[in-house]
C-alpha positions in Angstrom: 101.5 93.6 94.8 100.0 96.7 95.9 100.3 100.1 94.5 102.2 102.5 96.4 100.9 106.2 95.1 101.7 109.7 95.4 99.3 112.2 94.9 101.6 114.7 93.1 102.0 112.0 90.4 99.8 112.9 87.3 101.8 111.0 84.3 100.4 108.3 82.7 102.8 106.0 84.8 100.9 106.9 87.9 97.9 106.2 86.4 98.6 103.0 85.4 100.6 102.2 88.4 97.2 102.9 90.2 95.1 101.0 88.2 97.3 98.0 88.1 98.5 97.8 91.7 102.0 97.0 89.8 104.8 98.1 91.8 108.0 97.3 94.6 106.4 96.2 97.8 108.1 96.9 101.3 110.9 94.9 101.9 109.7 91.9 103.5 109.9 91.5 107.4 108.9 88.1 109.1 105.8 87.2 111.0 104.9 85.9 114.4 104.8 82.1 113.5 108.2 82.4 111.7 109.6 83.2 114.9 108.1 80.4 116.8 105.2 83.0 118.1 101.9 80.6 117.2 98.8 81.4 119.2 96.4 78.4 119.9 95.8 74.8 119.3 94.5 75.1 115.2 96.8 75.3 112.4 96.7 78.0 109.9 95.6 77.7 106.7 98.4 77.4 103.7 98.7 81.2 103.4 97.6 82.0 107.1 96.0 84.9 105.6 92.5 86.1 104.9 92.4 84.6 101.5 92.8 81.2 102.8 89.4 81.3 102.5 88.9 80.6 98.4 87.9 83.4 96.5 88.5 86.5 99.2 90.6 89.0 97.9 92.7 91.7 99.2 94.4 94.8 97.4 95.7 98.0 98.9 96.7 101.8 97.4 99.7 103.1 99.9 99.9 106.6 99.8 103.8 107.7 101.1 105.1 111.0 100.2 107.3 113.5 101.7 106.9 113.9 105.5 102.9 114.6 105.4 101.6 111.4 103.7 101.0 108.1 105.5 98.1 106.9 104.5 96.4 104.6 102.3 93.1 102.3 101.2 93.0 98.5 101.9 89.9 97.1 100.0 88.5 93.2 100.8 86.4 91.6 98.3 84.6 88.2 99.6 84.7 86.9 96.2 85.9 88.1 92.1 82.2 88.3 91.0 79.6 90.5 91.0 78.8 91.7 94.9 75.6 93.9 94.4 74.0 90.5 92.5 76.0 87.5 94.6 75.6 89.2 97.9 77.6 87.7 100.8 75.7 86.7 104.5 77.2 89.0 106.8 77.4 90.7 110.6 78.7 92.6 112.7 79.6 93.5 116.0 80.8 96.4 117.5 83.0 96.1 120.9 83.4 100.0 121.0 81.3 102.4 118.6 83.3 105.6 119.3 84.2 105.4 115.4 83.0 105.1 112.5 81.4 102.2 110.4 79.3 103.1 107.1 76.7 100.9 106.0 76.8 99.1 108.8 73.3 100.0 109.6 71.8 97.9 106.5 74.1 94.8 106.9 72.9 94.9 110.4 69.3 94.8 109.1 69.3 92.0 106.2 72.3 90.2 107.2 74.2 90.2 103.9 76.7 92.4 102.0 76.7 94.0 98.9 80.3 95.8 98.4 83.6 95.3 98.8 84.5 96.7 102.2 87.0 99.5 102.4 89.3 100.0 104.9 90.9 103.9 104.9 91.7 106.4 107.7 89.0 108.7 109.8 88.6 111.5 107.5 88.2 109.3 104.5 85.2 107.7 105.0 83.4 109.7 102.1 85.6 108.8 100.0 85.2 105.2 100.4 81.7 105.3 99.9 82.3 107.4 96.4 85.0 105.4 95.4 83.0 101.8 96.5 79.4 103.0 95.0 81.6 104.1 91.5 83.0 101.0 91.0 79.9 98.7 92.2 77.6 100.8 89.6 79.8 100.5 86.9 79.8 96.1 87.3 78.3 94.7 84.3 74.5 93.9 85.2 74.1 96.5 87.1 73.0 99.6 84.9 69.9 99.7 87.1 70.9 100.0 90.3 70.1 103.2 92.6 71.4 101.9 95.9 74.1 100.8 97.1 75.5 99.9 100.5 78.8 100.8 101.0 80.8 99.6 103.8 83.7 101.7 104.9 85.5 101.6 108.1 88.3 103.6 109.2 91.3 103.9 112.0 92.5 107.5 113.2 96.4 107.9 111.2 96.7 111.2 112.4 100.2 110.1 114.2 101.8 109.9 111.0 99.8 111.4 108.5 98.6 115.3 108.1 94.9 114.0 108.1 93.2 117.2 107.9 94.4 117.3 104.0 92.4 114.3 103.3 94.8 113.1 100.6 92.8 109.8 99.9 90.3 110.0 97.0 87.6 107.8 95.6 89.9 106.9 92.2 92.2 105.7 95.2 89.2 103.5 96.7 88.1 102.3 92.8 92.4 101.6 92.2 92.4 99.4 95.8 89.7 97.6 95.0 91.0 96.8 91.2 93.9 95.8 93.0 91.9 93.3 95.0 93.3 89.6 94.5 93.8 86.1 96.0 97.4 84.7 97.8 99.5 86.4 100.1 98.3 89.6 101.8 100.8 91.7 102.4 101.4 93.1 105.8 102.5 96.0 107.9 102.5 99.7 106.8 100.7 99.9 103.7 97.2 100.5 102.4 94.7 101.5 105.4 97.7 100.6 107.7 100.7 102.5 106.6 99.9 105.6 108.7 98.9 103.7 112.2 100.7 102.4 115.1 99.5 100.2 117.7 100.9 99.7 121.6 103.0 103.1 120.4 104.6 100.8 118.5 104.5 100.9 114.5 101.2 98.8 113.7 99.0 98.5 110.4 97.8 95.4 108.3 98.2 92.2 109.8 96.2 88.9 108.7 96.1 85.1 110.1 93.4 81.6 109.5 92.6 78.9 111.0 91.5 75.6 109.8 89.5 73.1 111.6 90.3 69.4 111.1 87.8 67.5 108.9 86.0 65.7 112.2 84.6 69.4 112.7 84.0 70.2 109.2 87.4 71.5 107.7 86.0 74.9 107.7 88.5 77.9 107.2 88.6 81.3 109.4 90.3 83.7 108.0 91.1 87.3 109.6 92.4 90.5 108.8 93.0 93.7 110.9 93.9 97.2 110.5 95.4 98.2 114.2 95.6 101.7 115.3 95.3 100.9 119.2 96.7 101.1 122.7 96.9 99.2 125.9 99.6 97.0 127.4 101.5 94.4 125.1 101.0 90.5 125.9 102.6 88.3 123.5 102.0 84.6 124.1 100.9 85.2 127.1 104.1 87.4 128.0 104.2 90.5 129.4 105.9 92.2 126.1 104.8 95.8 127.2 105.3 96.1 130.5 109.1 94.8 130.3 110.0 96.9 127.3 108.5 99.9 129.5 106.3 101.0 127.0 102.6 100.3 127.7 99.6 102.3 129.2 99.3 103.8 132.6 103.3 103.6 133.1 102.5 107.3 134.6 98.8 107.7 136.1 97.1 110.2 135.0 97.9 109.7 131.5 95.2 109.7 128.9 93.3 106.7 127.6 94.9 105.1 124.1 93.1 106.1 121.3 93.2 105.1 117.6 90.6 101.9 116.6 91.0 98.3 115.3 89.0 97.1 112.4 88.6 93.4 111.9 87.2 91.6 109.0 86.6 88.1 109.3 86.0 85.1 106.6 84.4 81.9 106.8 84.0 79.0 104.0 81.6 77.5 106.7 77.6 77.6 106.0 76.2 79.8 108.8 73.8 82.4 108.5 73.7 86.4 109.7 72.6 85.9 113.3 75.6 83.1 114.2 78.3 85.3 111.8 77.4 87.8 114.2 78.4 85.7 117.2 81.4 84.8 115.6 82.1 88.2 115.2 82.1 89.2 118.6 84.3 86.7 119.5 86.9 87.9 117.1 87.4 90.8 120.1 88.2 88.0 122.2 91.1 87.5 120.5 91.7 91.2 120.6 91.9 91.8 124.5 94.2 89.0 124.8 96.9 91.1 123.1 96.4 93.4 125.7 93.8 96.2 124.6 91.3 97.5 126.9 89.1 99.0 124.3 89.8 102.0 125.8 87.1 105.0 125.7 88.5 106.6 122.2 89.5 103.3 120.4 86.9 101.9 118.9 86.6 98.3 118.2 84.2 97.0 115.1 84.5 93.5 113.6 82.5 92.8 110.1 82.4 88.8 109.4 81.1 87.4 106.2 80.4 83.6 104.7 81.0 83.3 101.5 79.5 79.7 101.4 76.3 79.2 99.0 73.0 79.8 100.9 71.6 76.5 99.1 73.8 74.8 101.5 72.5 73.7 105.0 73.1 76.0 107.8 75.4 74.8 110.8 73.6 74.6 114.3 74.3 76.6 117.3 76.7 73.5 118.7 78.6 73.5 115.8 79.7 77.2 116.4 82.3 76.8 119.3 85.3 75.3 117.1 84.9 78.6 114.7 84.5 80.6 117.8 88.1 79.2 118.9 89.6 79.9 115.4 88.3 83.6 115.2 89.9 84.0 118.5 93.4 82.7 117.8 93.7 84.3 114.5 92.8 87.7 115.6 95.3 87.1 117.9 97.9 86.2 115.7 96.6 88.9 113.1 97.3 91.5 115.1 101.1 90.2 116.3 101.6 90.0 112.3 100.6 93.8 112.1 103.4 94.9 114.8 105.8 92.0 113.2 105.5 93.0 109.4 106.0 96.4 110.5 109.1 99.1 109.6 110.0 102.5 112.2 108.5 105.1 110.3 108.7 109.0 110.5 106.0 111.4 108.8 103.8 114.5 109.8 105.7 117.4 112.1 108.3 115.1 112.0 106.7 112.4 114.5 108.5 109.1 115.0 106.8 105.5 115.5 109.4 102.8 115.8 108.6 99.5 115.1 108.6 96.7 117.8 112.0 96.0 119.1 111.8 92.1 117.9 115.4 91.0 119.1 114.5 91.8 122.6 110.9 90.7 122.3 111.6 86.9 121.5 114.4 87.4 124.6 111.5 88.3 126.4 109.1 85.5 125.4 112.7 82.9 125.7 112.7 84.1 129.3 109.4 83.3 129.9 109.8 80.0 127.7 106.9 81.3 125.9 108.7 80.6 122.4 106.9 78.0 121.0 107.5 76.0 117.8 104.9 76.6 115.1 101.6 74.1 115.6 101.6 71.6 112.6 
């Protein structure tokens, strides 16, 4: 489970609560598909989480402390060995850039990935980097490395979170990524989500796969996002945010959602940097069907990775448009799981996010006979 921190805490408890990721999760809440709310035509995989995907891992550090912290570290590793040496085929697209994605430059160059990839909030960035090049030096085989490419991305949790003190710190990162481990993800406000809200609604972690059937090769999508955006809510095609009267331009004039949306994407399927790419951007597909505009401060990045052997033989360009479909639907459902999973939460000058009223959404989606069973 992951480790929920406090930065006063300097006892040998905290430290090993930090290194161990050993403590009481959130109370659980439950997700989309439990309420009949199942995007598309594939089925998820068993976990319907990023680490369907065999060998992904996922850890988080929450950091939740009197009225000014609400922030946190959520650290993806595509597989338990050594990154720097087993690199990863990678790419990325980037809907939006107004944000910021570190390393993003190299992967974008030779296509693969070298580090576990960090997920934190705005001012944190450099943190990431410390705490991801620490740990990647320190990897058994690699006493002669002198560069490494960390990627770090970030969402703004200044809503929540007294940003400007920059609580998060690199032993954070190194304790996230430590953390890092296969099975269920979980969801809502912790790690690099526990500060964020999305739709003005309380947001943060949310993850979802697909698997295609054997005919198309039984390949496994897997998505997690950290959302931190705005727009108007559609749920199943429903119009969620517009009935519950809280969506963007209620009143003209008003200003354009910020906040971000990070999306990290895994694939078991053999493709190579150019078509993970591809896939990548059509993660943001999935994305403006929730009801985000991308608006002008929200920026949008998507980082997809394969963690199938290069030895094995590439897919072709036709083979792409069933993982193209997957992406799509569980970015979809990812990001209902972030609003879902989610708790009200107050924090910084005493500002108040409440979590999506989910009683009167599904009496929404009833009326519109938009509640589906879930797709076995």
């Amino acid at each position: 489970m992951p480790a929920v921190v406090t930065p006063t805490m300097r006892s040998v408890f905290f430290t090993l609560l930090l290194l161990l990721g050993t403590t009481a999760s959130l109370s659980a809440q439950q997700r989309a598909r439990d309420h009949g709310i199942a995007p598309g035509i594939l089925p998820p995989g068993p976990l319907n989480a990023l680490t369907d995907v065999a060998g992904v891992r996922v850890g988080h550090v929450t950091l939740r402390e009197g009225d000014a912290i609400r922030t946190g570290v959520t650290a993806i590793l595509p597989h338990g060995g050594n990154l720097f040496q087993q690199k990863v085929t990678a790419g990325i697209h980037v809907a939006n850039a107004f944000g910021k994605l570190a390393g993003s430059t190299q992967v974008e160059e030779l296509g693969t990935l070298e580090s576990p990839i960090v997920l934190t909030n705005t001012l944190s960035v450099a943190e990431g980097i410390a705490g991801a090049v620490e740990w990647t030096l320190v990897q058994p085989g690699n006493e002669d490395v002198v560069s490494v490419n960390a990627v770090v991305g970030e969402t703004n949790d200044s809503s929540l979170n007294d940003i400007r003190r920059r609580f998060v710190t690199k032993q954070h990162v190194i304790a996230a990524i430590q953390a890092a481990k296969a099975g269920p993800v979980e969801e809502g406000a912790v790690g690099a989500g526990t500060g964020t809200k999305c739709f003005d609604f309380k947001g943060g972690i949310g993850t979802s796969s697909r698997v295609l059937p054997k005919a198309l090769g039984g390949h496994t999508v897997g998505v997690l996002v950290q959302t931190n955006f705005g727009g108007v809510l559609s749920i199943n095609g429903a119009p969620v945010g517009r009935e519950l009267g809280v969506y963007y331009l209620k009143e003209y004039g008003e200003p354009a959602p910020g906040g971000s949306c990070m999306v990290v994407v895994a694939t078991d399927a053999p493709i190579d940097a150019r078509n993970l790419k591809r896939l990548a951007s059509r993660a943001v597909l999935g994305l403006g069907v929730t009801g985000s505009p991308s608006a002008n401060g929200s920026g949008e990045y998507v980082i997809a990775f394969s963690t199938a052997p290069t030895s094995r033989p590439l897919l072709a360009n036709s083979a792409m448009s069933p993982l193209f479909q997957a992406v799509k639907e569980a970015t979809e459902e990812a990001i209902y799981n972030s609003l879902f999973t989610a708790h009200t939460a107050t924090g910084y000058a005493g500002r108040k996010v409440e979590a999506l009223p989910v009683t009167r959404v599904l009496e929404i989606l009833r009326r519109h006979d938009l509640l589906a069973r879930p797709h076995k």
